[in-house]
Residue frames as qw, qx, qy, qz and C-alpha x, y, z in Angstrom:
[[0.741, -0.162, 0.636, -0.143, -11.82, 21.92, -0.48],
 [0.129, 0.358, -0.767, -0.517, -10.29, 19.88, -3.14],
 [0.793, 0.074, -0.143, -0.588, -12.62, 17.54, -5.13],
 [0.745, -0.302, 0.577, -0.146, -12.67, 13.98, -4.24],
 [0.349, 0.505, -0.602, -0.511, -10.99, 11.59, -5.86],
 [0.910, 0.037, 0.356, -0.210, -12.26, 7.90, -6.49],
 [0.449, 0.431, -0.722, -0.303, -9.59, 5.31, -8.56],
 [0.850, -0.063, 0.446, -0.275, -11.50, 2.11, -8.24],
 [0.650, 0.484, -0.489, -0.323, -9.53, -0.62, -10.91],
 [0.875, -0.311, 0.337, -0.153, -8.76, -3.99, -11.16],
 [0.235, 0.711, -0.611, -0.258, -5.81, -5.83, -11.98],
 [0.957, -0.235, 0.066, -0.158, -5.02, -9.66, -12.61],
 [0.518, -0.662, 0.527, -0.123, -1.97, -11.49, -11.20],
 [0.864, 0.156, -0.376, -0.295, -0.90, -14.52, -12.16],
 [0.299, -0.025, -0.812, 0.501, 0.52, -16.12, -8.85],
 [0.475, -0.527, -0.687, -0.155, -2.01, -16.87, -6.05],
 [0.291, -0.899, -0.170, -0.281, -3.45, -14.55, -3.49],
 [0.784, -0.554, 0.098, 0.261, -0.64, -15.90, -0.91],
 [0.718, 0.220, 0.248, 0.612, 1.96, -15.23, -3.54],
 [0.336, 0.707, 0.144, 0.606, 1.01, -11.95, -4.21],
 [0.286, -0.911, 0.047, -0.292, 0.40, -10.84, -0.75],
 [0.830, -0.373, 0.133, 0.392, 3.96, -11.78, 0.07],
 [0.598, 0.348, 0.277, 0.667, 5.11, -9.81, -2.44],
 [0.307, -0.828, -0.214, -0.418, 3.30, -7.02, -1.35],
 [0.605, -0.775, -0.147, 0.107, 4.73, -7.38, 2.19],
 [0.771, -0.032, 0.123, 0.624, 8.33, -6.27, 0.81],
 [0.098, -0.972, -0.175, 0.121, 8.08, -3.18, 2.04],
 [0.431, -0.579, 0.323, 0.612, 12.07, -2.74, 1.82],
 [0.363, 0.089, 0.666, 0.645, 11.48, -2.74, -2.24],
 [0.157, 0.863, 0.425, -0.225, 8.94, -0.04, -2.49],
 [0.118, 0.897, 0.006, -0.427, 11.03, 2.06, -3.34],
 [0.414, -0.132, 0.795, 0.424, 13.11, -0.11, -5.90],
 [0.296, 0.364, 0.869, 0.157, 9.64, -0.53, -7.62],
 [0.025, -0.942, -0.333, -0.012, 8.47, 3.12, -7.14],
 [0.517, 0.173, -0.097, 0.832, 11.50, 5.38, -7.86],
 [0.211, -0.434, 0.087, -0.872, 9.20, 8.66, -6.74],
 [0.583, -0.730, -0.316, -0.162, 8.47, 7.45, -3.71],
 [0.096, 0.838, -0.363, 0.397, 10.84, 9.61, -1.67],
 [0.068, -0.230, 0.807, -0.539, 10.83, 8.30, 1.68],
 [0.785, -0.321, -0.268, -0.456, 9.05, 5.41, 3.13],
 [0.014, -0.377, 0.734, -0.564, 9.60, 4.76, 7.06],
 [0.648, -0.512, -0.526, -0.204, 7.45, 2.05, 9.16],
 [0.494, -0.575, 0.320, -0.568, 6.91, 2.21, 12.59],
 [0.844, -0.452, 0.287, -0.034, 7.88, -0.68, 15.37],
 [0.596, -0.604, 0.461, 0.261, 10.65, -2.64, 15.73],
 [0.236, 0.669, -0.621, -0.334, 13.61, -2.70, 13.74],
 [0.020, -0.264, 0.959, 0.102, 14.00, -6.08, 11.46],
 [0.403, 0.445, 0.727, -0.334, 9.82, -6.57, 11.70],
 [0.064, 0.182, -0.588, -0.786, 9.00, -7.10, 7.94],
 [0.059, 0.536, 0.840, 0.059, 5.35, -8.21, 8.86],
 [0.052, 0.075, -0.079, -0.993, 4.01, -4.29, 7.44],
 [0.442, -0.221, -0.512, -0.703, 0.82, -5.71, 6.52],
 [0.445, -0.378, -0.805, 0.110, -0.88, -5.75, 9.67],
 [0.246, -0.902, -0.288, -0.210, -3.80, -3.80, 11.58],
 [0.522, -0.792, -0.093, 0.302, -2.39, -1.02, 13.50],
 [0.688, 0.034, 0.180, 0.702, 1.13, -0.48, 11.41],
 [0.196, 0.972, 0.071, -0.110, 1.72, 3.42, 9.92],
 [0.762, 0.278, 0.206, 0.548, 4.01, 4.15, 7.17],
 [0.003, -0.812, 0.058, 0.581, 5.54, 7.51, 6.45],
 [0.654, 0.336, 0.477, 0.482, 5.83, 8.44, 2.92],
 [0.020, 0.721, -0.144, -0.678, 7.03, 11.30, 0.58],
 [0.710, 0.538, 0.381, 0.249, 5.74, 10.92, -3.04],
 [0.105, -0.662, 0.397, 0.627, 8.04, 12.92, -5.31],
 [0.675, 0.485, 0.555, 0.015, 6.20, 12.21, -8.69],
 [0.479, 0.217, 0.329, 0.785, 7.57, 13.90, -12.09],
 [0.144, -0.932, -0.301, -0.141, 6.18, 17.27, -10.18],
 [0.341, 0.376, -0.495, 0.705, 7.90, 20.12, -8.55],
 [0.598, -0.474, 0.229, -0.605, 6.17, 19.29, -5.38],
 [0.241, 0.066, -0.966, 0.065, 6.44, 16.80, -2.71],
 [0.648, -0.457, -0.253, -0.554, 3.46, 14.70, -0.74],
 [0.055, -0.282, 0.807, -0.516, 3.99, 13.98, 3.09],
 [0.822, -0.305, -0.177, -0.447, 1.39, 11.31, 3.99],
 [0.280, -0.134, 0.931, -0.190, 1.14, 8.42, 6.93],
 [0.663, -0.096, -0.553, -0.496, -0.79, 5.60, 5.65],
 [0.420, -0.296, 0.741, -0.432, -2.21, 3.71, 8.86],
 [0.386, -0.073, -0.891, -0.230, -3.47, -0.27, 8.27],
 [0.458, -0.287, 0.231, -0.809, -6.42, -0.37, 9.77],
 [0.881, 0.014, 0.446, -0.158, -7.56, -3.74, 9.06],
 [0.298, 0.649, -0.623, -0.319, -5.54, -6.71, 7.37],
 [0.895, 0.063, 0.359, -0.258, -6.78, -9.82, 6.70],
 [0.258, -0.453, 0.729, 0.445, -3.51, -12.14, 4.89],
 [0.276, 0.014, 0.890, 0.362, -4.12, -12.92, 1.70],
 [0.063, 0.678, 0.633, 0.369, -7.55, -11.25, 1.08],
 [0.038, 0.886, 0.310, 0.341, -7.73, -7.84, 1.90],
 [0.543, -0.038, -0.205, 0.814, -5.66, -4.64, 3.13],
 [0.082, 0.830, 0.315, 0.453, -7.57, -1.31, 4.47],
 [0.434, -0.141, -0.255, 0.852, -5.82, 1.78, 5.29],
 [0.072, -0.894, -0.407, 0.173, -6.46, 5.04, 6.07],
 [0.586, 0.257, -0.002, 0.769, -4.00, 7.92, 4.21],
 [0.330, -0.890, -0.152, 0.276, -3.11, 11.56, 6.44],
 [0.542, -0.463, 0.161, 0.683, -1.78, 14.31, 5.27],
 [0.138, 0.344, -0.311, -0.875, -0.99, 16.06, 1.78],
 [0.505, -0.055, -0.658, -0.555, -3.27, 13.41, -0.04],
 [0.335, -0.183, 0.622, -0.683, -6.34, 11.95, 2.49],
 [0.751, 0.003, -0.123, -0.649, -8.84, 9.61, 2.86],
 [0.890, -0.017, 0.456, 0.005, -9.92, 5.29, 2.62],
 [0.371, 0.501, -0.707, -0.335, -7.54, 3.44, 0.40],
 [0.814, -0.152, 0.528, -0.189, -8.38, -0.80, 0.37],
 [0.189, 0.535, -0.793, -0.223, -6.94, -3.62, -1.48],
 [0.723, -0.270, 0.417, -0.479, -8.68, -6.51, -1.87],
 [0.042, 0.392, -0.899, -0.194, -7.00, -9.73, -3.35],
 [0.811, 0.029, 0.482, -0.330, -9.56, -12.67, -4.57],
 [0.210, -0.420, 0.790, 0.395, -8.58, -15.74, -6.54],
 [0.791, 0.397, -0.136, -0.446, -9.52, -16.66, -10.08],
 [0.910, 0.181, 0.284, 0.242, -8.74, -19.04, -12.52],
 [0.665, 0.438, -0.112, 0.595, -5.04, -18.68, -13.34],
 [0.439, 0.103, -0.444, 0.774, -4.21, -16.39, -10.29],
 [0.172, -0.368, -0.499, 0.765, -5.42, -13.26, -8.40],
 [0.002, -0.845, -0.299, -0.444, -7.98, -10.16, -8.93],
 [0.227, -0.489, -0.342, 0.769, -6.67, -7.13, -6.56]]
């Protein structure tokens, strides 16, 4: 069993929560923004760019400066606009992943 891993960090924003999590929801630029992410497919209909919402599942293939790839689905479990995102990741890399977006002075904490 591999040892758990825990990356717990904060970052700050400067555009408000709504800002960022719009930015966020541009799933079609993931991979613009992330060159090693290999493949990243959603699920339901074709032309539905609302990704951040309960129930969704992504497919992904990380392809990091390794000679290995990672097959994972990431499922949204809960998604609350603008203040929080929690998934669940299956597959080569596992476990809770969450996101949680609160506003400061001068923009966001996620």
């Amino acid at each position: 069993m591999p040892s758990p891993f825990r990356f717990d960090r904060s970052w700050h924003f400067g555009v408000t929560p709504t800002e960022l999590w719009s930015t966020l929801a541009r799933t079609d630029r993931y991979r613009d923004w992330w060159p090693w992410l290999r493949t990243f497919s959603l699920d339901g209909p074709p032309g539905d760019d609302d990704a951040l919402v309960t129930g969704r599942t992504a497919r992904v293939v990380i392809q990091a400066p390794l000679p290995y790839q990672l097959h994972c689905t990431v499922r949204v479990d809960d998604a609350v606009r603008d203040e929080h995102l929690v998934t669940r990741v299956d597959g080569d890399l596992q476990g809770p992943a969450r996101l949680e977006l609160r506003a400061v002075d001068g923009g966001t904490e996620a």
